[in-house]
N, CA, C and O of each residue as an XYZ file, in Angstrom:
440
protein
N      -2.093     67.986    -26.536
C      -2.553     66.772    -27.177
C      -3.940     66.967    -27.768
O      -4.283     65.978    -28.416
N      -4.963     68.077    -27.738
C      -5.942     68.435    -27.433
C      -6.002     68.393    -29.273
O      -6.778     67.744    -29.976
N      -5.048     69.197    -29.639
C      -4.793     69.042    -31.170
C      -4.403     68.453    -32.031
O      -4.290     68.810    -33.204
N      -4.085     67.233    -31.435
C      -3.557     66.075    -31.754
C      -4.728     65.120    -32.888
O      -5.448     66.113    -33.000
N      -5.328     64.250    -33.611
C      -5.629     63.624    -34.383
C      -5.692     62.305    -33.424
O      -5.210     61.247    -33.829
N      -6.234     62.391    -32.282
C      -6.133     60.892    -31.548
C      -7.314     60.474    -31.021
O      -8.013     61.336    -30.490
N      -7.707     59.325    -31.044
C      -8.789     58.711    -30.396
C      -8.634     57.688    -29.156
O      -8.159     56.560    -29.288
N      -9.007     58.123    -28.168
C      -8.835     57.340    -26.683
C      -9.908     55.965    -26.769
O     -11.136     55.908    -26.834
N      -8.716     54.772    -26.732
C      -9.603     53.902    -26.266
C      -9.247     53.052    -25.244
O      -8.078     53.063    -24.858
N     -10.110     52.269    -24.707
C      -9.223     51.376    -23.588
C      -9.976     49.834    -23.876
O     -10.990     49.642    -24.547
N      -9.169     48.841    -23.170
C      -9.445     47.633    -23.468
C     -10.849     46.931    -22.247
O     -10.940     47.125    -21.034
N     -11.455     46.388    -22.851
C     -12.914     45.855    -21.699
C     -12.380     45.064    -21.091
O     -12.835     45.050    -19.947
N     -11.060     43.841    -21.351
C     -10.697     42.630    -20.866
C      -9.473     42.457    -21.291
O      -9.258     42.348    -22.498
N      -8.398     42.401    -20.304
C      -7.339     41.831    -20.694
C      -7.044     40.451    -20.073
O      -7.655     39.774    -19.246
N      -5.741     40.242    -20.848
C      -5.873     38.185    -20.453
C      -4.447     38.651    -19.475
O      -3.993     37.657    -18.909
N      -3.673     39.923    -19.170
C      -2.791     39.661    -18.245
C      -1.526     38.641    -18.389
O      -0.912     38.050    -17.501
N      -1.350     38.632    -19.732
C      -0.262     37.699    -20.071
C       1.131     38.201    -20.480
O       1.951     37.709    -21.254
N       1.165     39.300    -19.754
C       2.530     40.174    -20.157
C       3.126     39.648    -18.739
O       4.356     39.665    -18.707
N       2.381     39.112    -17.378
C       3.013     38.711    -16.459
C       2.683     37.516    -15.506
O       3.348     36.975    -14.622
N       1.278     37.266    -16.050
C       1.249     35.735    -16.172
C       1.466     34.277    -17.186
O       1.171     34.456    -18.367
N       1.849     33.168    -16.888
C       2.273     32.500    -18.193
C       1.404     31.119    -18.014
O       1.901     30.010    -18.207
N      -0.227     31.374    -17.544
C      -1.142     30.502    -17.670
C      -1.825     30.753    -18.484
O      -2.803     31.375    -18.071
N      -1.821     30.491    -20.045
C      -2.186     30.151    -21.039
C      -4.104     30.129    -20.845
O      -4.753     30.871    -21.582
N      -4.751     29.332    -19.936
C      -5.827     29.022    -19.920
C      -6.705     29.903    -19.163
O      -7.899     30.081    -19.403
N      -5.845     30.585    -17.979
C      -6.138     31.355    -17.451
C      -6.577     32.612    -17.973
O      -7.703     33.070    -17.776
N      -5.614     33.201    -18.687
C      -5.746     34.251    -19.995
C      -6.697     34.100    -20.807
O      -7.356     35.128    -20.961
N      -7.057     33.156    -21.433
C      -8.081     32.802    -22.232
C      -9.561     33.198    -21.387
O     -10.342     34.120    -21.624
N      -9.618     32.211    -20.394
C     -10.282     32.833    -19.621
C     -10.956     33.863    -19.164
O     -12.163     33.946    -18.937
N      -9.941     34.814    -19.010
C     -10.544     36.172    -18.533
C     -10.503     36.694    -20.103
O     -11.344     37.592    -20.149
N     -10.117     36.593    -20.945
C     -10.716     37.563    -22.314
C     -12.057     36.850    -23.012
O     -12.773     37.401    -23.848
N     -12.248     35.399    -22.441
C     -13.450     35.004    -23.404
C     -14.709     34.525    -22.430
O     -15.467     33.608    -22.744
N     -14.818     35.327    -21.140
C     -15.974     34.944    -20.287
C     -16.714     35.789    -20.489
O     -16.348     36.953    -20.329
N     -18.268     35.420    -20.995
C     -19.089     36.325    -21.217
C     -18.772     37.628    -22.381
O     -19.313     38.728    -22.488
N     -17.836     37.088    -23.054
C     -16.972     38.087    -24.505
C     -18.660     38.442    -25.275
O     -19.538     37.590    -25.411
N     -18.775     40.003    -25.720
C     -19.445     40.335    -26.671
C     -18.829     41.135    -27.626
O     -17.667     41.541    -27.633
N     -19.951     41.369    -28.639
C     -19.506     42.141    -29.829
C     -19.235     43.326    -28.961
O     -19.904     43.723    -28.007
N     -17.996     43.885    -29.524
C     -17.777     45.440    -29.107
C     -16.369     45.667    -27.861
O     -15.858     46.697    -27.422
N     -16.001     43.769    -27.508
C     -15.252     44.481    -26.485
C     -13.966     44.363    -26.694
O     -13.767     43.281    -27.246
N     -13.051     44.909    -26.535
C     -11.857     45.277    -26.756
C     -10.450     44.367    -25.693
O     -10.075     44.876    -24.637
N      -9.990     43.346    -26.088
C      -9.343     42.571    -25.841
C      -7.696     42.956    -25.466
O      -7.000     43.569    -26.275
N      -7.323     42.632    -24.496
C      -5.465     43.532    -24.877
C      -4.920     41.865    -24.453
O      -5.322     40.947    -23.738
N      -3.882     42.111    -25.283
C      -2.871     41.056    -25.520
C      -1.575     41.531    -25.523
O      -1.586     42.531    -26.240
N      -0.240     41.296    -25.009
C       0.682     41.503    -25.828
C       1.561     40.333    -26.343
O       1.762     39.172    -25.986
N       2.136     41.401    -27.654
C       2.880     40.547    -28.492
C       4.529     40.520    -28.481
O       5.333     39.896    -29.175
N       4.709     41.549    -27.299
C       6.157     41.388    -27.038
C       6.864     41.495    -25.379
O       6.570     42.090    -24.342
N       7.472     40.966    -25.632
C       7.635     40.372    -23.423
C       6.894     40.244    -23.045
O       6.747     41.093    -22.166
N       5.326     38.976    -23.164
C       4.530     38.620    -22.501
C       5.472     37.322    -21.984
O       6.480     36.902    -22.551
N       4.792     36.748    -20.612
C       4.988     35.945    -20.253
C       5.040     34.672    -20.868
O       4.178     34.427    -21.712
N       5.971     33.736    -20.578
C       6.129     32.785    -21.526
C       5.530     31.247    -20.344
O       5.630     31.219    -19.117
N       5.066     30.383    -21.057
C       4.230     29.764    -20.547
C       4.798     28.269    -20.033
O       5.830     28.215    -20.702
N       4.766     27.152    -19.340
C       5.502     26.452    -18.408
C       6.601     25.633    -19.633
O       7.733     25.208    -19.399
N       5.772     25.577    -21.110
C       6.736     25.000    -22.091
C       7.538     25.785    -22.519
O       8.317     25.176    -23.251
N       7.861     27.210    -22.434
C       8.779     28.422    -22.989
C       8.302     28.641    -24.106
O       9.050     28.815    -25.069
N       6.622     28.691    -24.251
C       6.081     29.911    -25.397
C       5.616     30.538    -24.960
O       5.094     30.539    -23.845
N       5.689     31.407    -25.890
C       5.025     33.208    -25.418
C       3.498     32.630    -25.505
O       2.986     31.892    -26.347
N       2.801     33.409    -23.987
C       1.226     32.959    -23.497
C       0.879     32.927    -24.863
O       0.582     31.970    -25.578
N       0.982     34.350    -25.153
C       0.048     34.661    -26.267
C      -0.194     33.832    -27.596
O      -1.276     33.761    -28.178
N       0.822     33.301    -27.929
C       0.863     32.220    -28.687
C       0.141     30.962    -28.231
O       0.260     29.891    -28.826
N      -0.181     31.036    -27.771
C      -1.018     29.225    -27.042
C      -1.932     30.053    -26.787
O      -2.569     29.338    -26.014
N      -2.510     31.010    -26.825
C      -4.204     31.734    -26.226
C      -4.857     31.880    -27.184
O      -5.991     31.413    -27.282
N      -3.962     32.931    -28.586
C      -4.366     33.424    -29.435
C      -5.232     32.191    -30.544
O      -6.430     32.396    -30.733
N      -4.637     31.074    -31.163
C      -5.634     30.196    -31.612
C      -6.779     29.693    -30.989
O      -7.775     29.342    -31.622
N      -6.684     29.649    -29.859
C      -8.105     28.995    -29.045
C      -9.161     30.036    -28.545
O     -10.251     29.748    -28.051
N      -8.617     31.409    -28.770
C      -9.289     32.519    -28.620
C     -10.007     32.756    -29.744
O     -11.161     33.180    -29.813
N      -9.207     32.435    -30.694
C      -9.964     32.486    -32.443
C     -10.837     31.733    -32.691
O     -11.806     31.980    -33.408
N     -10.597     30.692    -32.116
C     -11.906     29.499    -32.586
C     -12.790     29.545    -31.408
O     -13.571     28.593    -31.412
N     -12.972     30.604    -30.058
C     -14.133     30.532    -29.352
C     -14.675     31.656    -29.976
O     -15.871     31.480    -30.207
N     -14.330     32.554    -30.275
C     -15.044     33.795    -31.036
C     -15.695     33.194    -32.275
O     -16.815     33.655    -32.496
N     -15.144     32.021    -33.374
C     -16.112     31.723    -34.302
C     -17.085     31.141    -33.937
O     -18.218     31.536    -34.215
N     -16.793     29.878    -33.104
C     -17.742     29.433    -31.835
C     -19.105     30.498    -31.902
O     -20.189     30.337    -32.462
N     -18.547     31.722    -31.039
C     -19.733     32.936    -30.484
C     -20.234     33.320    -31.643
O     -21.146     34.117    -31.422
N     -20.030     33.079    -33.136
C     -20.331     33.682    -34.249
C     -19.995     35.522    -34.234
O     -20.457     36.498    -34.824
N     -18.755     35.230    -33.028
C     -17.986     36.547    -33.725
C     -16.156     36.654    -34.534
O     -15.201     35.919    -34.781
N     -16.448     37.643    -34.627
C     -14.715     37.819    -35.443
C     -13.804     39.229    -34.672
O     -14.297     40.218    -34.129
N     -12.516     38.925    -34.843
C     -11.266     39.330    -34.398
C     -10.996     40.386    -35.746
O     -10.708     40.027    -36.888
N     -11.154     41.582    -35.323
C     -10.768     42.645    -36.052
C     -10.017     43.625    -35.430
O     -10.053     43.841    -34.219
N      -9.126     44.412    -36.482
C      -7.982     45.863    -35.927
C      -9.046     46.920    -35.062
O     -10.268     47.049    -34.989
N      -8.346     47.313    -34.707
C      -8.808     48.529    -34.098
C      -9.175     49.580    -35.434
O     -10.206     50.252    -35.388
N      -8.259     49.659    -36.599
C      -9.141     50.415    -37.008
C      -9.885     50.162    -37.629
O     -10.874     50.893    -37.563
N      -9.921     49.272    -38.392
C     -11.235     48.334    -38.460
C     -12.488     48.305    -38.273
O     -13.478     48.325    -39.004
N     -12.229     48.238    -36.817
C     -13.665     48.704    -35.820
C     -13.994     50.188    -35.785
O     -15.082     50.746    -35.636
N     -12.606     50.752    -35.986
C     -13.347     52.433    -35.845
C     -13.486     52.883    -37.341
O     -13.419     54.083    -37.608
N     -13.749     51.585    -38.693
C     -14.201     52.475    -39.923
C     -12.654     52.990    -40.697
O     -12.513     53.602    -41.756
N     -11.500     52.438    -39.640
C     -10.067     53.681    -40.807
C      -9.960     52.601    -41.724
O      -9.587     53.088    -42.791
N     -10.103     51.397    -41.828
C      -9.797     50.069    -42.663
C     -10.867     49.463    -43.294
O     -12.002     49.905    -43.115
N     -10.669     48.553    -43.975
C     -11.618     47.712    -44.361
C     -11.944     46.537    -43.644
O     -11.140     45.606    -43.693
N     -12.749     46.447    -43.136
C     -13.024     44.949    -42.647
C     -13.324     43.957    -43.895
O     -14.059     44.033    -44.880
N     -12.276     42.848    -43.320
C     -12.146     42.196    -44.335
C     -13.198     40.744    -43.944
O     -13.308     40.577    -42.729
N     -13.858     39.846    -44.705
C     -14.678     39.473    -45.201
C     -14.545     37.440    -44.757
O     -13.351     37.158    -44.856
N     -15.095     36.586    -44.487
C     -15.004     35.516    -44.420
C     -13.889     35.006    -43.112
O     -13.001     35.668    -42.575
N     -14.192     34.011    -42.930
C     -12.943     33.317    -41.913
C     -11.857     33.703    -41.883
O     -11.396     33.888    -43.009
N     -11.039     33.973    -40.880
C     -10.147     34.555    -40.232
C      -9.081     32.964    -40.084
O      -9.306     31.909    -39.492
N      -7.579     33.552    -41.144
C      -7.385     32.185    -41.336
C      -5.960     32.046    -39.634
O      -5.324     32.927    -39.056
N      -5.999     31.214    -39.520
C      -5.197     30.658    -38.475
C      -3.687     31.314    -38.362
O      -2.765     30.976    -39.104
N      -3.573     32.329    -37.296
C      -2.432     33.167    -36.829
C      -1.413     32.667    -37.438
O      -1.726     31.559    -37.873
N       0.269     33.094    -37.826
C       1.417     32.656    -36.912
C       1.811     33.950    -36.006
O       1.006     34.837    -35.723
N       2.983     33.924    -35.652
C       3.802     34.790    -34.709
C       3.364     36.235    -35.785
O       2.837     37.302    -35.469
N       3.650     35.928    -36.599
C       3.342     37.517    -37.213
C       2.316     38.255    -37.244
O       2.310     39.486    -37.288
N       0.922     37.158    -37.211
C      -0.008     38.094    -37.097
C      -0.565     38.323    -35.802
O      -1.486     39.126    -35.650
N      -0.103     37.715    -34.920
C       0.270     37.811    -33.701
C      -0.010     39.327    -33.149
O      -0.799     39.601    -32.244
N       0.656     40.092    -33.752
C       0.964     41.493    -33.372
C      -0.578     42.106    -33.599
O      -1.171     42.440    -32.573
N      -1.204     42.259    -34.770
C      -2.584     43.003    -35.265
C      -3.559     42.245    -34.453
O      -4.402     42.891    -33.830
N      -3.549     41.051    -34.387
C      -4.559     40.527    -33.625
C      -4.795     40.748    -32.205
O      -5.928     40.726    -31.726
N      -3.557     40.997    -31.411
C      -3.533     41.078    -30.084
C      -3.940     42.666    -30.097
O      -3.689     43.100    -28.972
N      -4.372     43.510    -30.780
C      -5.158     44.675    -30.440
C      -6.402     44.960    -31.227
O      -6.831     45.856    -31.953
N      -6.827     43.681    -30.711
C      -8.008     43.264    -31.470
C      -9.166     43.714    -30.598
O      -9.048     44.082    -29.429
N     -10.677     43.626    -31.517
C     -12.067     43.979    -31.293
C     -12.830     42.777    -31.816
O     -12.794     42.262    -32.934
N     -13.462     42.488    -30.840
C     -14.711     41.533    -31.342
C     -16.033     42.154    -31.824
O     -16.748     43.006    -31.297
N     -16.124     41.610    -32.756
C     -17.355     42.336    -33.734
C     -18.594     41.305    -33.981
O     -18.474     40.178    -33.501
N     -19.646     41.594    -34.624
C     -20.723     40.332    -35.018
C     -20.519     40.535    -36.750
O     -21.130     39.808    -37.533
Protein backbone atom coordinates (compact mmCIF):
# COMPACT_ATOMS: atom_id res chain seq x y z
CA UNK A 1 0.00 0.00 0.00
CA UNK A 2 3.18 1.94 0.67
CA UNK A 3 2.92 2.71 -3.20
CA UNK A 4 -0.28 3.36 -3.32
CA UNK A 5 -1.41 7.30 -4.01
CA UNK A 6 -3.33 7.42 -0.54
CA UNK A 7 -3.75 9.77 2.19
CA UNK A 8 -4.72 8.52 5.82
CA UNK A 9 -7.22 10.36 7.53
CA UNK A 10 -9.44 9.82 10.43
CA UNK A 11 -12.50 11.54 11.75
CA UNK A 12 -12.12 14.01 15.23
CA UNK A 13 -15.98 13.32 16.00
CA UNK A 14 -18.41 11.07 15.01
CA UNK A 15 -22.27 11.43 15.71
CA UNK A 16 -22.53 7.37 15.91
CA UNK A 17 -25.60 7.25 13.89
CA UNK A 18 -24.96 4.14 11.93
CA UNK A 19 -26.29 2.54 15.36
CA UNK A 20 -27.88 5.00 17.22
CA UNK A 21 -31.27 6.65 16.02
CA UNK A 22 -31.15 9.80 18.47
CA UNK A 23 -31.06 12.43 16.10
CA UNK A 24 -30.07 15.08 18.90
CA UNK A 25 -27.80 13.06 20.45
CA UNK A 26 -25.66 12.80 17.23
CA UNK A 27 -25.78 16.30 16.70
CA UNK A 28 -24.48 16.61 19.84
CA UNK A 29 -21.45 14.81 19.88
CA UNK A 30 -20.35 16.25 16.28
CA UNK A 31 -21.15 19.95 17.23
CA UNK A 32 -19.74 20.29 20.96
CA UNK A 33 -16.97 22.49 21.03
CA UNK A 34 -16.74 21.81 16.80
CA UNK A 35 -13.63 23.78 15.27
CA UNK A 36 -12.21 24.64 12.03
CA UNK A 37 -10.27 21.56 10.96
CA UNK A 38 -12.29 18.76 12.47
CA UNK A 39 -13.40 16.02 10.61
CA UNK A 40 -16.98 14.85 11.18
CA UNK A 41 -18.14 11.05 10.13
CA UNK A 42 -21.64 10.50 9.26
CA UNK A 43 -23.13 7.81 7.40
CA UNK A 44 -25.22 7.93 4.49
CA UNK A 45 -26.15 4.38 4.15
CA UNK A 46 -27.62 1.89 6.96
CA UNK A 47 -27.44 4.50 9.56
CA UNK A 48 -29.85 4.18 12.11
CA UNK A 49 -33.20 5.33 11.49
CA UNK A 50 -34.73 7.56 14.01
CA UNK A 51 -38.11 6.96 16.33
CA UNK A 52 -40.17 8.52 13.08
CA UNK A 53 -38.37 5.97 10.45
CA UNK A 54 -35.80 8.56 9.03
CA UNK A 55 -32.44 7.94 8.46
CA UNK A 56 -30.58 9.92 11.75
CA UNK A 57 -28.64 11.46 9.33
CA UNK A 58 -31.26 13.13 7.64
CA UNK A 59 -32.75 15.00 10.73
CA UNK A 60 -28.90 15.88 11.99
CA UNK A 61 -27.53 16.89 8.78
CA UNK A 62 -29.72 20.33 8.39
CA UNK A 63 -29.33 21.40 11.97
CA UNK A 64 -25.69 20.55 11.77
CA UNK A 65 -25.54 23.00 8.76
CA UNK A 66 -27.07 25.81 10.33
CA UNK A 67 -24.88 25.40 13.72
CA UNK A 68 -21.70 25.52 11.66
CA UNK A 69 -23.06 28.86 9.91
CA UNK A 70 -24.04 29.82 13.39
CA UNK A 71 -19.96 29.12 14.32
CA UNK A 72 -19.18 31.14 11.10
CA UNK A 73 -17.95 27.89 9.73
CA UNK A 74 -18.66 25.76 6.53
CA UNK A 75 -19.13 22.01 5.56
CA UNK A 76 -16.65 21.04 2.94
CA UNK A 77 -15.36 17.51 0.94
CA UNK A 78 -12.57 16.05 2.06
CA UNK A 79 -10.93 16.95 -0.88
CA UNK A 80 -11.67 20.15 -0.65
CA UNK A 81 -9.96 20.47 2.51
CA UNK A 82 -6.96 18.64 1.25
CA UNK A 83 -6.67 21.32 -1.93
CA UNK A 84 -7.85 18.15 -4.75
CA UNK A 85 -11.15 20.45 -5.38
CA UNK A 86 -12.28 23.69 -5.39
CA UNK A 87 -13.81 25.06 -2.51
CA UNK A 88 -16.70 26.45 -3.50
CA UNK A 89 -17.73 29.95 -2.39
CA UNK A 90 -20.89 31.51 -0.40
CA UNK A 91 -23.72 29.65 1.58
CA UNK A 92 -24.05 26.18 1.51
CA UNK A 93 -27.56 25.70 0.13
CA UNK A 94 -29.87 23.28 2.16
CA UNK A 95 -29.11 19.29 1.69
CA UNK A 96 -31.56 16.68 0.20
CA UNK A 97 -30.89 12.86 0.48
CA UNK A 98 -28.45 13.30 -2.30
CA UNK A 99 -26.20 15.49 -1.00
CA UNK A 100 -26.43 13.69 1.89
CA UNK A 101 -23.64 11.42 0.79
CA UNK A 102 -20.59 14.37 0.16
CA UNK A 103 -21.58 16.09 3.12
CA UNK A 104 -21.49 13.29 5.59
CA UNK A 105 -17.59 13.14 4.87
CA UNK A 106 -17.35 16.39 5.57
CA UNK A 107 -14.61 19.03 7.17
CA UNK A 108 -15.31 22.09 8.95
CA UNK A 109 -13.35 24.92 7.73
CA UNK A 110 -13.36 28.95 8.60
Amino acid sequence: MAGLPLTYLSWTRRALDGTRGDAARGLARLSHDLVAGDILLMHDGRCALSPDGWPVVLEMLPRLLDRLAAEGLRAVSLPMALGEAPVASGAAARPDAGAARIASAGYASR
